[in-house]
C-alpha positions in Angstrom: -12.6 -118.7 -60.7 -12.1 -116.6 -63.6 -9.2 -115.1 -64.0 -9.2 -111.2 -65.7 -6.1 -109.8 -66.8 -5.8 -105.7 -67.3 -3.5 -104.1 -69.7 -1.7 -101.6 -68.4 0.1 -99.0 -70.1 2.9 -98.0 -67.9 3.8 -94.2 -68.8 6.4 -91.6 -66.9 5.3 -91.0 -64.3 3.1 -94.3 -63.3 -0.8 -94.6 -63.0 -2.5 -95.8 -60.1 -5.4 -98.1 -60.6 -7.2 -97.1 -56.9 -7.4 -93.8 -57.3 -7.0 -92.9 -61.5 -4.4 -90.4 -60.8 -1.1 -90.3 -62.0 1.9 -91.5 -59.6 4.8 -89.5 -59.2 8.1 -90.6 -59.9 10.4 -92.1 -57.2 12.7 -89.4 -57.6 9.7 -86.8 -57.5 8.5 -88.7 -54.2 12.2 -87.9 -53.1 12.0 -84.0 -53.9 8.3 -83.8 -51.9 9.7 -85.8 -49.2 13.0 -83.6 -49.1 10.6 -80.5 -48.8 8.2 -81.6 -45.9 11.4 -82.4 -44.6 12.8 -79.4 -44.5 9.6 -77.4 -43.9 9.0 -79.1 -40.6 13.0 -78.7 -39.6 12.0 -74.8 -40.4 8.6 -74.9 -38.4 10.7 -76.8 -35.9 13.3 -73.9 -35.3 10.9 -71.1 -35.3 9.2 -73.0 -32.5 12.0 -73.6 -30.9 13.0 -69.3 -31.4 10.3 -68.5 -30.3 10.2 -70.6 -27.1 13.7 -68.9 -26.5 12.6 -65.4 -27.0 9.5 -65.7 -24.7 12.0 -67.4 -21.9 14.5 -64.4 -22.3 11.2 -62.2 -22.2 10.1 -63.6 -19.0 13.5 -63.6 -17.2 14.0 -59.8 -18.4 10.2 -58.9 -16.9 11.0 -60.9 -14.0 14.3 -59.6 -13.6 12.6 -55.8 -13.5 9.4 -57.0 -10.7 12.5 -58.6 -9.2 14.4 -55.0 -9.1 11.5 -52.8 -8.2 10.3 -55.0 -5.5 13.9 -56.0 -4.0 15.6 -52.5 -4.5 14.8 -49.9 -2.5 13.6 -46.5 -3.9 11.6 -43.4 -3.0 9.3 -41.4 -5.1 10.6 -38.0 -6.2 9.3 -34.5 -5.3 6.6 -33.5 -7.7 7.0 -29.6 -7.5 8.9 -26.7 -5.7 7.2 -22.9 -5.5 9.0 -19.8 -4.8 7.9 -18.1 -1.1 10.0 -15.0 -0.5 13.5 -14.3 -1.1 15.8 -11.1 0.5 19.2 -9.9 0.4 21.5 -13.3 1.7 18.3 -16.1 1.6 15.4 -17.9 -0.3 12.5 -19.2 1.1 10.8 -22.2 -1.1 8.0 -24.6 0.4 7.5 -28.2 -1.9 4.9 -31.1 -2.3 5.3 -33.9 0.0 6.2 -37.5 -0.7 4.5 -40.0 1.1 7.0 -42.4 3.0 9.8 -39.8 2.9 11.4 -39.4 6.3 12.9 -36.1 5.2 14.4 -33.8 2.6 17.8 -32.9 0.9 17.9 -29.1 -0.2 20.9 -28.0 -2.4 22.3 -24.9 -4.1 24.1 -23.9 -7.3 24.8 -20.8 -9.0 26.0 -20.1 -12.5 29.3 -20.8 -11.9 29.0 -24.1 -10.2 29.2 -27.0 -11.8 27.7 -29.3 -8.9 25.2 -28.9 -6.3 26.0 -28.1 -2.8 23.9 -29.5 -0.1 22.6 -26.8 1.2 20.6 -28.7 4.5 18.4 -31.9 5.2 15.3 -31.5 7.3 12.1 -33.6 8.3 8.9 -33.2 9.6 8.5 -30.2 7.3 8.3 -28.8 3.3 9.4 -25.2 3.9 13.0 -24.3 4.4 14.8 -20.9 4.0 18.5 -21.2 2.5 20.3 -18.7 4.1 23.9 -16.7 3.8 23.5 -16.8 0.6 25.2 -13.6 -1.9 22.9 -10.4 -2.3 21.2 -9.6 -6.1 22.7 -13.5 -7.4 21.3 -15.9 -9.4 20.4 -19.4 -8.0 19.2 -23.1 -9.1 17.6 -25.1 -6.0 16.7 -28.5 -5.5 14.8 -30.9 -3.5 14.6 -34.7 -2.8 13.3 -37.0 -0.9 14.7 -39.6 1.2 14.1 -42.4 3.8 16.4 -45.2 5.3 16.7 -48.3 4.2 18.6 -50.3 6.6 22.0 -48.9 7.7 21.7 -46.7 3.8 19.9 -44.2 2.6 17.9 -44.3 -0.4 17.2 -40.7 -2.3 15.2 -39.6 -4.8 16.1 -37.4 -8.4 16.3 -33.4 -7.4 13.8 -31.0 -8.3 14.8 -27.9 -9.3 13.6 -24.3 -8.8 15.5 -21.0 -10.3 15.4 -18.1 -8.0 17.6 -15.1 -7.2 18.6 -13.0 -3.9 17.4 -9.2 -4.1 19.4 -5.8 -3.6 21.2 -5.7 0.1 19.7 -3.6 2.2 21.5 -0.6 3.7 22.6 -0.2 7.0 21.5 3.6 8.6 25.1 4.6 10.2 24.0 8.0 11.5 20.4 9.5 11.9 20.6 13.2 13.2 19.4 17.0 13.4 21.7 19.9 13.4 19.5 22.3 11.8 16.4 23.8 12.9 13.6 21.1 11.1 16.0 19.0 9.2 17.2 15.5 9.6 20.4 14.3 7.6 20.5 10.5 7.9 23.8 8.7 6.4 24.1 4.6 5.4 26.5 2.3 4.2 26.9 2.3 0.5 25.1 -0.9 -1.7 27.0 -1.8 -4.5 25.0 -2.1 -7.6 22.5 0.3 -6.7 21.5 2.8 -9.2 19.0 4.9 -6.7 17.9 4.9 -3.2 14.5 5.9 -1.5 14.0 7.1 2.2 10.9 6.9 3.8 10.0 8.9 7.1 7.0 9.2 9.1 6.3 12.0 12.0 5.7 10.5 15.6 5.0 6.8 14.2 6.8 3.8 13.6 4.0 2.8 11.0 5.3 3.3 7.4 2.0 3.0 5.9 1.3 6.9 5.7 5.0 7.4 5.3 6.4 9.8 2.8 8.9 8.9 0.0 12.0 10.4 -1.3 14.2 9.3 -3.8 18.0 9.9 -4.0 20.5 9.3 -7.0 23.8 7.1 -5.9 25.7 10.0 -6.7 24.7 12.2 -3.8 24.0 8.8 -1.5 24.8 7.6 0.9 23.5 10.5 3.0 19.9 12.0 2.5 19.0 15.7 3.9 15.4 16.0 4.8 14.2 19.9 5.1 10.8 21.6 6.0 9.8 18.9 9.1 8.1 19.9 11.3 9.4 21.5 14.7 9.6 19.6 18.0 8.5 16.3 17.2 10.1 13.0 16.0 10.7 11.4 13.0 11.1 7.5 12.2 13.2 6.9 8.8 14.3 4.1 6.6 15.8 3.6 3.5 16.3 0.9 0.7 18.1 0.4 -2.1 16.9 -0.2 -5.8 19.3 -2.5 -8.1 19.2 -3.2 -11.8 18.8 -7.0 -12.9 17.8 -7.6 -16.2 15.2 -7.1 -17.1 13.6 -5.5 -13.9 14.6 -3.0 -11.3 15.0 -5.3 -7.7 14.2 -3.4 -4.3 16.3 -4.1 -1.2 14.3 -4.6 2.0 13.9 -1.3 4.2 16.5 -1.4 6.1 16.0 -1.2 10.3 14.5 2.2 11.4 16.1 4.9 13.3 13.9 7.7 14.9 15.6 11.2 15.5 14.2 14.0 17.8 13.6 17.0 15.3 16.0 20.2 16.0 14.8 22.8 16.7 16.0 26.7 18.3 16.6 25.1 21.6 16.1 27.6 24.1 16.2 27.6 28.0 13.8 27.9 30.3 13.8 31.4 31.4 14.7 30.4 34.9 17.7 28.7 33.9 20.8 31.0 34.4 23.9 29.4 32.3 26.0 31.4 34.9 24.9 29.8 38.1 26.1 26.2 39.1 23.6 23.4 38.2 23.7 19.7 38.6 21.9 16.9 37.0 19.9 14.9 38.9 19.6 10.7 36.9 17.0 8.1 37.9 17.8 4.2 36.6 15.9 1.2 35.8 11.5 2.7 36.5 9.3 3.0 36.5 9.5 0.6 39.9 6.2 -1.3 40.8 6.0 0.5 44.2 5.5 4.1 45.1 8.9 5.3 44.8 8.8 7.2 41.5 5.4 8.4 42.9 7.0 10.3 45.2 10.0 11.2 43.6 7.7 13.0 40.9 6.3 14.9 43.8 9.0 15.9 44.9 10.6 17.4 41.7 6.9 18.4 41.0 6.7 20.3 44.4 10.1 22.6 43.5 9.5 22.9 40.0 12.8 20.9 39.5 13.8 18.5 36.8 15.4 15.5 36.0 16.2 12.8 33.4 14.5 9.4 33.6 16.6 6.4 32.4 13.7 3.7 31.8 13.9 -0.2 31.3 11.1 -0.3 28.3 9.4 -3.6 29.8 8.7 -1.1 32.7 7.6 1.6 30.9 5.6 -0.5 29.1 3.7 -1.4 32.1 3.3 2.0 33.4 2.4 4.5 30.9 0.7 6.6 33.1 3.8 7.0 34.9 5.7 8.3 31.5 3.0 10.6 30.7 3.5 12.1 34.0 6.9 12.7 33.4 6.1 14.1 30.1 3.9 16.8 31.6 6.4 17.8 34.4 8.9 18.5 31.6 11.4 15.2 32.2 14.0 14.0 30.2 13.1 10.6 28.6 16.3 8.3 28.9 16.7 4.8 27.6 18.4 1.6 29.8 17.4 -1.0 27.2 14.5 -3.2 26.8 14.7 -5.5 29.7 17.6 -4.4 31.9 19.2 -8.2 31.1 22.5 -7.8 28.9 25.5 -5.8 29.9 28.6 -3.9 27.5 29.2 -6.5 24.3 25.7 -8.9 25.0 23.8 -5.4 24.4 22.2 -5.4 21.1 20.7 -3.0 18.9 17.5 -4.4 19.4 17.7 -4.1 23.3 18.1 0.0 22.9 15.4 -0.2 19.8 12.7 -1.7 21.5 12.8 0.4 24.5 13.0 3.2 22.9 9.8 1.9 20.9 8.4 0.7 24.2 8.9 4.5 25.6 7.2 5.9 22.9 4.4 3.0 22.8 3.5 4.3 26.4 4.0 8.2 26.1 4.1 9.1 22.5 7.6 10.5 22.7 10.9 9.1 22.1 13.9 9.3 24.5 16.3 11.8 23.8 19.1 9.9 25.9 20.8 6.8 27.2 22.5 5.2 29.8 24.4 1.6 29.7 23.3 -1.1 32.7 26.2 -1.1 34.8 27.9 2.0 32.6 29.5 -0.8 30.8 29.4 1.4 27.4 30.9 -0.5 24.5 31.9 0.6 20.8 29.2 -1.2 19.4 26.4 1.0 21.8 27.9 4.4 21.1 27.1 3.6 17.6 23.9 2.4 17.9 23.2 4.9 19.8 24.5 7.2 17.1 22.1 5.8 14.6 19.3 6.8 17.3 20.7 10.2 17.6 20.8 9.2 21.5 24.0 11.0 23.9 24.9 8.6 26.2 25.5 9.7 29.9 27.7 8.4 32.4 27.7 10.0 36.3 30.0 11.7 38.3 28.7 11.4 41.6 27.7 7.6 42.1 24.9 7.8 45.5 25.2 4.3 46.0 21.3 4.0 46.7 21.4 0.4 45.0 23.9 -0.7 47.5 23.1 0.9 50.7 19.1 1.2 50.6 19.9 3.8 53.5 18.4 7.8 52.6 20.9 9.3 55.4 23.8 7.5 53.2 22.4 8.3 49.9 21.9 12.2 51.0 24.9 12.6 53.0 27.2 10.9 49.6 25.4 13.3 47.3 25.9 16.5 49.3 29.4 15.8 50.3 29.9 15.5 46.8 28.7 17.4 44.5 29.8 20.4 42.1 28.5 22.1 39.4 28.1 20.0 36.0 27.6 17.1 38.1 25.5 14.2 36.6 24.2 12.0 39.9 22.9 8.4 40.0 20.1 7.2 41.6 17.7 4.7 41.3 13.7 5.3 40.9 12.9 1.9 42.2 13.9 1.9 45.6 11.5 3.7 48.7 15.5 4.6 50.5 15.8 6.6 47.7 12.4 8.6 46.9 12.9 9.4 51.1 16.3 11.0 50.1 14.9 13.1 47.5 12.6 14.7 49.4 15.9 16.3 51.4 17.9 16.6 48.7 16.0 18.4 45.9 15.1 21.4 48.9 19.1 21.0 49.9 20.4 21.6 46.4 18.4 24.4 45.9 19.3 25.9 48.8 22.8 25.5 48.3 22.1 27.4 44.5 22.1 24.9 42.5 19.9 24.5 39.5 18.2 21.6 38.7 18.2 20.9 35.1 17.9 17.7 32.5 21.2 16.0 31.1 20.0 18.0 28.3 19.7 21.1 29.9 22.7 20.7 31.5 24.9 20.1 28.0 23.3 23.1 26.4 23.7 25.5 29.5 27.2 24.7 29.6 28.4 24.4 26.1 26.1 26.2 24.1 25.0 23.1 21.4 23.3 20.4 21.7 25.2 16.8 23.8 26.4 14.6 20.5 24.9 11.1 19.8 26.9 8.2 20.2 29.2 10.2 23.0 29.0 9.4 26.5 29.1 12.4 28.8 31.0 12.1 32.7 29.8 16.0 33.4 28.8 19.0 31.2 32.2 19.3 30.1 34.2 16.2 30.3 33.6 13.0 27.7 34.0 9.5 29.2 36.6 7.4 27.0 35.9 3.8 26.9 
């Protein structure tokens, strides 16, 4: 075998034979291998961040499904609207939340720094807030809630700005002293800067009413001139408030109604200078015959006599009023229902009966009567602000007790005296039986029959005075 032998010429850097490339250097070799070293150290590490970053990633997003599903929460309200709003309350209705077992309403004004829980309710998304300041400035809010074991978890508020209006007046006396005028008198309401009266003839309905306008200066009293004569007028009144930048209108306040003054004269048969008595009939019209037949009887001698109605009764019997109105009756008031006595009387028990009076008649009483007598402060003024006299009795009959017409005429007769005011009932047969003795009796014996009206103005010359409670023609009861 033959043997070949290559020169080589060895240079830097060395040649390889295989591949006729140069060869690099040992310490070149060195360098490379050095920097695939460190290149893959590098590429190792920024694996290895990255691994770490997308471990912390998935802790953090498990971590948060973790939170959401594990602790409890409920969605917020989404909106709150405005209703209505008056003098001491805002009403406001919001969207509900599904799963919410109720709702947290709070208050704040200007000056708070926190909210105040105003009330929590369920089963609802309408709420009033109420005692609340007149013409103020207010931030709402509402959220949601529901239990969550022996806790309860609540949502973020939402909030709603709103503001009270103008108080509304309070009517303190409504009454006529002059021949067609009415002067009606209220409380004060500071802030306003005008007030306007409405008033309507013979109606409770203010929506033909007229409109008057009086500066703070001359309020709070209001004369109305030029009404018409005999007949009666409902008022009201509200007060207007500046609030930048509008004007704000109170509510109206409650109505009073005021029988229109006129030249009140006497029937011609009435002689001031004779004695007269007063004849008074409590709690009609009954639902038997009784006031039947006590009408007939007054009808029959042309005498007269002042009906004290419960207005749930005279609201079942307006044929019975109109009667009365025809024969020239006084029209008296013993509240709505008969059902409260001295403090537990409202002003909405003598109100509504004297509504329920005219509902049935179309005419107002022009007097009242306590159940039991048991006349308080609180019903002389009311009464005041109905332009109402109150009458008590001198000569209790006793019908209510006795059911007996010998006792109840034989009391009365033994009794009486001129400027009496007499009680009886119009409910009960004992008494409509008694009548028919007594009216002929009285009259025989001289004595006029006459209205508590009729009475007060034959004996003193004026007309009785609202909110006073009269024993007899001339003696006041003090209570």
């Amino acid at each position: 075998m033959e043997v070949k032998y290559v020169n080589l010429k060895v240079e830097k850097g060395g040649y390889s034979p295989s591949s006729g490339q140069r060869r690099r250097s040992t310490s070149s070799r060195r360098r490379g291998s050095y920097r695939g070293y460190q290149n893959h150290r590098w590429n190792r590490k920024k694996h290895h961040y990255g691994l770490v970053l997308l471990i912390i990633l998935l802790v953090v997003l498990a971590g948060v499904t973790l939170w959401n599903v594990f602790t409890p929460r409920i969605d917020p309200v989404e909106s709150v609207k405005f209703v209505k709003a008056s003098q001491d309350s805002i009403s406001l209705k919001w969207s509900t939340v599904k799963d919410a077992e109720g709702y947290n309403i709070y208050t704040k004004t200007a000056g708070d720094q926190d909210f105040k829980k105003a009330a929590s309710v369920k089963k609802t998304s309408e709420y009033t807030v109420k005692k609340l300041k007149a013409l103020t400035d207010y931030t709402l809010a509402v959220s949601s809630f529901r239990k969550n074991g022996d806790s309860i978890v609540e949502s973020d508020k939402k909030t709603l700005d709103a503001y009270t209006i103008t108080a509304t007046p309070v009517i303190t006396e409504c009454k006529s002293d002059k021949e067609s005028e009415v002067t009606l008198s209220w409380k004060a309401v500071p802030g306003a800067v005008k007030y306007q009266v409405q008033y309507v003839k013979n109606s409770k309905d203010f929506k033909k009413a007229e409109t008057k306008s009086f500066n703070p200066s001359k309020a709070p009293k209001a004369t109305l001139s030029g009404l018409d004569k005999s007949g009666f007028y409902s008022l009201r009144v509200r007060a207007t408030a500046y609030r930048e930048p509008d004007y704000v209108n109170s509510e109206f306040s409650v109505s009073s109604t005021v029988y229109i003054e006129e030249n009140f004269t006497l029937r011609n048969e009435i002689d001031p200078n004779k004695p007269m008595v007063a004849l008074t009939f409590d709690d009609g019209p009954g639902y038997n015959k009784a006031s039947k037949h006590i009408l007939n009887t007054l009808e029959k001698y042309g005498a007269k006599a002042t009906f004290f109605m419960v207005g749930k009764n005279a609201a079942d019997h307006p044929g019975n009023l109109k009667r009365k109105v025809r024969l020239g009756m006084e029209l008296g008031n013993h509240t709505y229902s008969h059902a409260h006595y001295g403090s537990n009387v409202t002003f909405s028990d003598i109100n509504k009966a004297s509504q329920a009076i005219f509902d049935a008649c179309g005419q107002y009483p022009t007097a009242f009567r306590s159940p039991g007598g048991m006349t308080t402060g609180s019903i002389k003024s009311n009464c005041k602000k109905l332009n109402m006299p109150i009458y008590y009795w001198s000569v209790d009959t006793r019908d209510w007790a006795s059911r007996d017409a010998d006792s109840i005429y034989n009391l009365t007769i033994n009794n009486v005296s001129d400027g009496d005011i007499i009680l009886m009932h119009e409910i009960y047969d004992a008494t409509a039986d008694a009548v028919k003795r007594l009216v002929p009796k009285l009259i025989k014996k001289g004595y006029q029959l006459v209205t508590c009206r009729e009475l007060m103005y034959a004996k003193n010359g004026k007309a009785p005075t609202p909110g006073v409670e009269y024993v007899t023609a001339d003696q006041e009861k003090n209570s």
